[in-house]
N, C-alpha and C positions, 0 to 999 in steps of 0.2 A: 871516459869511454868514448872511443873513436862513431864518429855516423859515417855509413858508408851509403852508396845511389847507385842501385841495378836499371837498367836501361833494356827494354826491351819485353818489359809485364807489367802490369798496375800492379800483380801480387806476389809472392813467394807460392810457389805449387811445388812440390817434389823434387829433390835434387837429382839429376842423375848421376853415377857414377863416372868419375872421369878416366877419358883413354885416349891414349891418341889415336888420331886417325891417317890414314895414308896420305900423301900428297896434300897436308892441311898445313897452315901455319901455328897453327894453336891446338893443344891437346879441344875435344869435346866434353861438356859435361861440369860439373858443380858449379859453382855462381861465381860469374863473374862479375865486378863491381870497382868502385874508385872509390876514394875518400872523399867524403860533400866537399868536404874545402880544398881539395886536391888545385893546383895551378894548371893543369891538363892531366885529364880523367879521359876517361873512355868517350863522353859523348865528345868529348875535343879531339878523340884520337878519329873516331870514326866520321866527324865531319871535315876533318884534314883529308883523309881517307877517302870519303865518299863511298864509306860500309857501312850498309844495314840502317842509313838513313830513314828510312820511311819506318825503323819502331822506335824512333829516339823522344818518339812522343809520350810513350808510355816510358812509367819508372816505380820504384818504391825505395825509400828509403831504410834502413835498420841499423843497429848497432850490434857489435859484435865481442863476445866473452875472451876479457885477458888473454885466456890459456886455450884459443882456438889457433886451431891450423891453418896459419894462411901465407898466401905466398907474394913477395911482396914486389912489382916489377918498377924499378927508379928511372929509369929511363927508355925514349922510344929506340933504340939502335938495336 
């Protein structure tokens, strides 16, 4: 089983629904997250970035079921 590291909450609280939003780069809503062992994850994307730096201090980690839905993005371009 894969460990995955959410960046931006000590915990898990309620998912929202995802949609997109107008003029955003990224739909809003459900969890976003990287693989713990990923070679550049999210808090590598965001500190390249210089996004959302001040909650990169908070995080949680979890693992996630076989036959879950998730989307999987391979590279930054």
């Amino acid at each position: 089983m894969q460990k995955y590291i959410h960046y931006g909450s000590s915990s898990l609280r309620e998912i929202d629904p995802i949609k997109n939003e107008r003029f955003f780069t990224k739909p809003i809503g459900g969890l976003w997250a990287s693989r713990k062992d990923s070679k550049f994850g999210w808090k590598d994307w965001c500190l390249r970035e210089n996004f959302c730096t001040g909650s990169l201090d908070k995080s949680f980690e979890f693992f996630i079921k076989d036959d879950a839905r998730i989307l999987h993005l391979y590279n930054t371009a």
